[in-house]
C-alpha positions in Angstrom: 1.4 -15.8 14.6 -0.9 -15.7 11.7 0.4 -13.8 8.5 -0.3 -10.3 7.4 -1.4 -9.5 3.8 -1.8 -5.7 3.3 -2.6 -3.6 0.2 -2.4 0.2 0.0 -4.0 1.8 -2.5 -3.5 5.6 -3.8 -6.2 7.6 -3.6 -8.8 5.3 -2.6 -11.8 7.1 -1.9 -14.1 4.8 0.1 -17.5 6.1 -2.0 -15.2 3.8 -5.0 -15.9 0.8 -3.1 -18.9 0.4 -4.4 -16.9 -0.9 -7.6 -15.4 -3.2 -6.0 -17.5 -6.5 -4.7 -15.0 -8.3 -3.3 -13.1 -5.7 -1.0 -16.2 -3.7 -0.4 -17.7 -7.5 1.3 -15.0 -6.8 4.2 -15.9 -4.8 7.6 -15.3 -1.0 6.5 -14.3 2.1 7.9 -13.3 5.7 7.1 -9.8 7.0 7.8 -9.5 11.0 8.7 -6.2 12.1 6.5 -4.0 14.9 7.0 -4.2 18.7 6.5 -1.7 18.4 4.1 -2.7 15.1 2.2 0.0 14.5 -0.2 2.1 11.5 -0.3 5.4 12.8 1.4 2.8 13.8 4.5 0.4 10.5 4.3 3.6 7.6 3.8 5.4 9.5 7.0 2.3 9.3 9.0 1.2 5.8 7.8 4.7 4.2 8.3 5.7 6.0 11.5 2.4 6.3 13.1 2.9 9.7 14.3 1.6 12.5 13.6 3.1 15.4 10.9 4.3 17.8 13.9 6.5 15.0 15.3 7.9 13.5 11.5 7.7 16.9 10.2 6.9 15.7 6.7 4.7 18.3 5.1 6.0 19.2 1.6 8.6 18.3 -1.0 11.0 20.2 -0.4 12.4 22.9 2.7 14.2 26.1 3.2 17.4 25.3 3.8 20.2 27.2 2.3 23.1 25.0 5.0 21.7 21.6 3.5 21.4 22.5 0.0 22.7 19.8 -2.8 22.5 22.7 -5.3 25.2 25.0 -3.5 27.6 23.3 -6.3 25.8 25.1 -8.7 26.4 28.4 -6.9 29.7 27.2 -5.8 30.4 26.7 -10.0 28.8 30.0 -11.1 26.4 28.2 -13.0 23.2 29.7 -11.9 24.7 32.8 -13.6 24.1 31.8 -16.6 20.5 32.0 -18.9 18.8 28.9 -18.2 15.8 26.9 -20.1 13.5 24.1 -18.8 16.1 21.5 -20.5 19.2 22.8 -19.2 17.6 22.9 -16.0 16.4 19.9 -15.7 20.2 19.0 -16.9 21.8 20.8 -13.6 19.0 18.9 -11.4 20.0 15.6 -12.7 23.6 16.2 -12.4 22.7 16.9 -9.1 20.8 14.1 -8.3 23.8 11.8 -9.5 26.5 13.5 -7.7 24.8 14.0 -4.3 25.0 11.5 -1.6 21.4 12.3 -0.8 20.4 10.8 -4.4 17.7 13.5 -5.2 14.3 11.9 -6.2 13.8 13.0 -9.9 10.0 13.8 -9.7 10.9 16.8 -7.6 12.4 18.4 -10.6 8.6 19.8 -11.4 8.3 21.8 -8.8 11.6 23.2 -8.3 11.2 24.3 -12.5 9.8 27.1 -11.9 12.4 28.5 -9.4 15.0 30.9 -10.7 18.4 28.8 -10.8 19.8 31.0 -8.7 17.6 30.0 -5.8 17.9 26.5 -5.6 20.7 26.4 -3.1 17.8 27.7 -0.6 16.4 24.3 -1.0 17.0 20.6 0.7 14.8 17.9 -0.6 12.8 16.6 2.2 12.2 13.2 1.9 15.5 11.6 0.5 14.8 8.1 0.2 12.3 5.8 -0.8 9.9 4.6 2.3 10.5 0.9 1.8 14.6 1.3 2.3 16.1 1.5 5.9 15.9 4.8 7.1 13.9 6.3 4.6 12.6 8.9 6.3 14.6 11.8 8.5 14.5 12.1 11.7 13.9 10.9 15.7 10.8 8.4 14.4 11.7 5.2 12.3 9.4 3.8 9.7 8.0 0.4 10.5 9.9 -1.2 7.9 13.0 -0.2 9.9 10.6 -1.8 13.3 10.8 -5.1 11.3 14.1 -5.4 10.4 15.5 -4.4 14.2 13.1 -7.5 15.5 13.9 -9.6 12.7 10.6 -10.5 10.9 11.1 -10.5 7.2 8.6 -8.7 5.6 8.1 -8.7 0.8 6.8 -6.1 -0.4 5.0 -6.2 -4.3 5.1 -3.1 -6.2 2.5 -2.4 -8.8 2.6 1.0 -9.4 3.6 0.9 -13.3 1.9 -0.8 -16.6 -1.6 -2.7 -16.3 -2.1 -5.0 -13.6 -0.8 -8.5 -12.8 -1.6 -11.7 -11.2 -0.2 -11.3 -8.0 2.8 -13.6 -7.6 4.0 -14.4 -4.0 7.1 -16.4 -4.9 7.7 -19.7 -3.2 8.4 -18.8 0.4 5.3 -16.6 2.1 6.3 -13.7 4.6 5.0 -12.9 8.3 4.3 -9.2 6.3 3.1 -9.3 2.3 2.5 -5.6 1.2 1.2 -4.9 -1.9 1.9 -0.9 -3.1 -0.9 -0.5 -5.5 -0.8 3.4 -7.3 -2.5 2.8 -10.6 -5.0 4.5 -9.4 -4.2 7.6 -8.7 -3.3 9.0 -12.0 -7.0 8.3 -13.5 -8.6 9.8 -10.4 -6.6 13.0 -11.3 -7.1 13.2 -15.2 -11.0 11.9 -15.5 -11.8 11.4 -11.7 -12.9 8.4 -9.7 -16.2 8.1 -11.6 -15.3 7.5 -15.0 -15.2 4.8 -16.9 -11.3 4.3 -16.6 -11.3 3.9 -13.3 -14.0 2.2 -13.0 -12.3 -0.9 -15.0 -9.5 -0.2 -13.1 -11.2 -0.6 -9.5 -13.1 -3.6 -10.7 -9.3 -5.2 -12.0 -7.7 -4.6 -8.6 -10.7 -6.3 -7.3 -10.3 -9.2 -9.2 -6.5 -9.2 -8.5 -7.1 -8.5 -4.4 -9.6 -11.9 -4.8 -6.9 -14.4 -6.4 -4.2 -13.1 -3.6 -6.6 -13.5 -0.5 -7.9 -17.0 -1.8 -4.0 -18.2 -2.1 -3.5 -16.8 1.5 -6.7 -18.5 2.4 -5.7 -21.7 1.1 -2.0 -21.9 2.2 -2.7 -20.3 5.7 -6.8 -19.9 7.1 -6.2 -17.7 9.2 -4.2 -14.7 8.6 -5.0 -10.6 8.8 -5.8 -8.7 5.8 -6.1 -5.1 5.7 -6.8 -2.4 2.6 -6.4 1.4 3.1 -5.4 4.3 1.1 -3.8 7.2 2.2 -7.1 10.2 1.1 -9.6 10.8 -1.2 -10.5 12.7 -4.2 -12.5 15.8 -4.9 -13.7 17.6 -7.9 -12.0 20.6 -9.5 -14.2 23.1 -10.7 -12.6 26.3 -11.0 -8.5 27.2 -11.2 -6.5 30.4 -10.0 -4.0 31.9 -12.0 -1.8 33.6 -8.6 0.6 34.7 -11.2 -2.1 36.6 -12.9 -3.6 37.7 -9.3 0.0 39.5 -8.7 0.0 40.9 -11.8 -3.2 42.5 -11.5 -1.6 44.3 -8.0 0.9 45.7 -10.1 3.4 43.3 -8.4 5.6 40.2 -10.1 5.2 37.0 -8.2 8.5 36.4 -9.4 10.2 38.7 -7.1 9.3 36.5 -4.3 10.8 33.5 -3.2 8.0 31.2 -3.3 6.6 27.7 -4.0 3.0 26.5 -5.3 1.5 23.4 -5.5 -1.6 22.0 -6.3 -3.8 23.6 -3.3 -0.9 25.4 -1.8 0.9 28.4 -1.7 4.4 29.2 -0.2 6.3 32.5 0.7 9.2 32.8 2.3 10.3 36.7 2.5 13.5 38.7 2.6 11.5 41.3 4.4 8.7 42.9 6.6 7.8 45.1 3.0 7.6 41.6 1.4 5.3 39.8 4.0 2.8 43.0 3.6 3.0 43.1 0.1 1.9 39.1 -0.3 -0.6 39.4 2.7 -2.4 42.5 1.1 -2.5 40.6 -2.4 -4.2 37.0 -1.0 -6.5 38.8 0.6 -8.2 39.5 -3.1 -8.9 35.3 -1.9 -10.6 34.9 0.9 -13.4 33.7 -0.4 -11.5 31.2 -1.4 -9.0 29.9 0.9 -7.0 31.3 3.6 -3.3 31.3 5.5 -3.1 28.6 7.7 -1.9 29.8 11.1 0.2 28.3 14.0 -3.3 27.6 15.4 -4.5 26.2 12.5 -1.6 23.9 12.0 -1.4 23.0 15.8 -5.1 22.2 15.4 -4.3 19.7 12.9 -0.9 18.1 14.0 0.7 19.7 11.3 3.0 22.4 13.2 6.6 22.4 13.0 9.2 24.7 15.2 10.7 27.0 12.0 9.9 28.3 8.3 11.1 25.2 6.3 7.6 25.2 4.8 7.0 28.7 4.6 7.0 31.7 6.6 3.6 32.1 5.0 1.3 29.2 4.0 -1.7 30.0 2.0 -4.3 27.3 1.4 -6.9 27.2 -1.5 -9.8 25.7 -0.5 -12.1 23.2 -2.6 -13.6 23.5 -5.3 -10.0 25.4 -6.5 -6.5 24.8 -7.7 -3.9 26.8 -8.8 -3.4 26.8 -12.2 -0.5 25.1 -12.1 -2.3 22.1 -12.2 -2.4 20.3 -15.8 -5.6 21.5 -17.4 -6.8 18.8 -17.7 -7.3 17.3 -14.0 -10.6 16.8 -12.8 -10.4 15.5 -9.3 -7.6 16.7 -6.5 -6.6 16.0 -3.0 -5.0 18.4 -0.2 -8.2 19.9 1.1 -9.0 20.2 4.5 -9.5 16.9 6.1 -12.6 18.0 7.7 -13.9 17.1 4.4 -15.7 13.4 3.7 -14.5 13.5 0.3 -11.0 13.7 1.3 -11.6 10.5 3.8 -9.2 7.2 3.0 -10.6 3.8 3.6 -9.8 1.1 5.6 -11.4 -2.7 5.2 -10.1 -5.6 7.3 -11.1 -9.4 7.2 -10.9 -9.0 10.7 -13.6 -7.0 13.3 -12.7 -3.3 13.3 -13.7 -1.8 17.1 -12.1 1.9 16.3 -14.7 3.7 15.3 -12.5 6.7 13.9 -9.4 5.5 11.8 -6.7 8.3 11.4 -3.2 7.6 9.7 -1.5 7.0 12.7 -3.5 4.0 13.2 -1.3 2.1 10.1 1.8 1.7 11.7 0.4 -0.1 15.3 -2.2 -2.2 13.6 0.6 -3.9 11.9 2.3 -4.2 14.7 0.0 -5.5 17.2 -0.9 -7.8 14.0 2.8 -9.4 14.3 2.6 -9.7 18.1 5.4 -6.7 18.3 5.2 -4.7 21.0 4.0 -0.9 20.2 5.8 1.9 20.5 4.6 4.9 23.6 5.6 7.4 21.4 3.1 6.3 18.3 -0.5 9.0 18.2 -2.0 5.8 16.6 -3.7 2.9 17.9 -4.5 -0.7 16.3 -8.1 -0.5 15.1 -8.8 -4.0 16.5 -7.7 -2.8 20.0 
């Protein structure tokens, strides 16, 4: 069984190969994302190789007032009392320390805006880091957790903090190397994927990605390797203050229970009077974006059976964000996949006979890759089928 060296990399739009010689030299192909292409929704689909309405990974967090790690808070008569973004964030780490689920910290941003009192509605989705056993909930393991039940030991290389590295492999060479690269990411955001930055960046990783596939080459010949990103990037050219939007309606956004993200909107109301209310008021917006639907989310795999994302989902289409987007970002991702610019990329060493790539496709090309049998359940396929 010939080994497997794989690299991910954030945000990788496959236009950006151009920056890169060495990757770019590799049989190429574009990979369809998700309708909602953040990273909670992308890793779930990538590592389980099904699609969003069977891991029912969509957002951060969910509605779920039984669940709740913050019903101590309630439960002390803490969220009675006046609370600031510090002594906030001071409750949410307690939290995080106290509660067997061991709340990711980079939650906290979203949940900040949120009223104290209404953060025992909320569960935090994904609970665990993707690389640990059972890192993500539910009837669909992650591949990592594949590996380990058939015994094939598998390294993976973070480099997802500081400037880049030469890639050391230790001593002892794995049937799976992974290498988690998500320097990118941040520089696509602040001055986009054409600057300057990221350019030097792209053309680093390059360098890098040659020195580890010549060790493989050398130690092995044969042996698979595949690079893919999870979506692309596209540019922000206008934001929406929804604050300012409900204002201007004579209404306070704060009165609903609600959470927005970059390209996202979500409502979840106490009452018919409510639901009207928000309807009426994003209306003033569709000429910019829309609610998706149960057909729009079943049209995209994205459906799931109750309201722990919303029982309203608005979606702000490109070239928009809301506001609450640093102002200073110049490129953003959780458009409609239909869009090229919001495309991944996958290159392999090896020939590629899928035509059209899709998420889902991670998980099985791995497998069949390892000589593991694949999964019926799995919406992906290997792309070298």
């Amino acid at each position: 069984m010939p080994p497997v060296l794989t690299v991910f990399i954030d945000g990788l739009k496959p236009e950006s190969l151009k920056h890169m010689k060495f990757v770019s030299s590799f049989n190429v192909r574009r990979i369809k994302t998700e309708l909602i292409n953040y990273s909670n929704t992308c890793h779930a689909s990538m590592y389980t190789g099904v699609y969003p309405s069977k891991h029912q990974i969509q957002f951060i967090w969910k509605f779920s007032p039984e669940t709740s790690p913050f019903n101590l808070l309630k439960r002390l008569g803490i969220h009675k009392f006046p609370h600031n973004l510090y002594s906030k964030f001071m409750a949410y780490a307690v939290i995080s320390l106290l509660s067997k689920k061991r709340i990711i910290l980079h939650g906290f941003r979203s949940l900040a805006k949120q009223p104290l009192s209404r953060w025992s509605l909320f569960d935090f989705e994904v609970v665990k880091y993707w690389g640990r056993p059972n890192s993500f909930l539910g009837k669909y393991p992650t591949i990592f957790n594949i590996l380990k039940r058939n015994r094939i030991k598998y390294k993976i290389i973070w480099m997802t903090q500081g400037s880049l590295r030469r890639i050391k492999f230790g001593s002892q060479f794995k049937p799976w190397t992974y290498l988690f690269i998500g320097q990118l990411e941040i520089p696509s955001h602040k001055y986009g994927q054409d600057s300057l930055m990221a350019r030097k960046l792209l053309e680093e990783i390059d360098k890098n990605l040659e020195d580890a596939y010549r060790k493989f080459e050398k130690k092995f010949g044969d042996f698979y390797f595949m690079v893919f990103s999870d979506h692309g990037h596209v540019k922000v050219e206008s934001r929406i203050d929804l604050y300012q939007l409900f204002k201007s309606a004579g209404k306070d956004l704060n009165n609903y229970i609600h959470f927005i993200d970059a390209v996202h909107a979500r409502f979840w109301f106490e009452n018919d009077k409510q639901k009207s209310e928000v309807e009426e008021i994003l209306s003033r917006l569709c000429d910019k974006g829309f609610i998706l639907t149960k057909e729009i989310l079943k049209k995209y795999h994205s459906d799931v059976p109750d309201n722990r994302y919303g029982d309203l989902i608005f979606y702000l289409d490109k070239p928009y964000v809301f506001d609450v987007v640093d102002p200073k970002t110049k490129s953003m991702h959780g458009y409609l996949p239909d869009y090229p610019d919001c495309d991944g990329v996958f290159v392999s060493n090896k020939e590629i006979k899928k035509k059209v790539i899709i998420l889902q496709d991670i998980a099985p090309s791995i497998l069949q890759a390892l000589e593991l049998e694949i999964p019926d359940y799995m919406d992906g396929e290997p792309v070298w089928k």
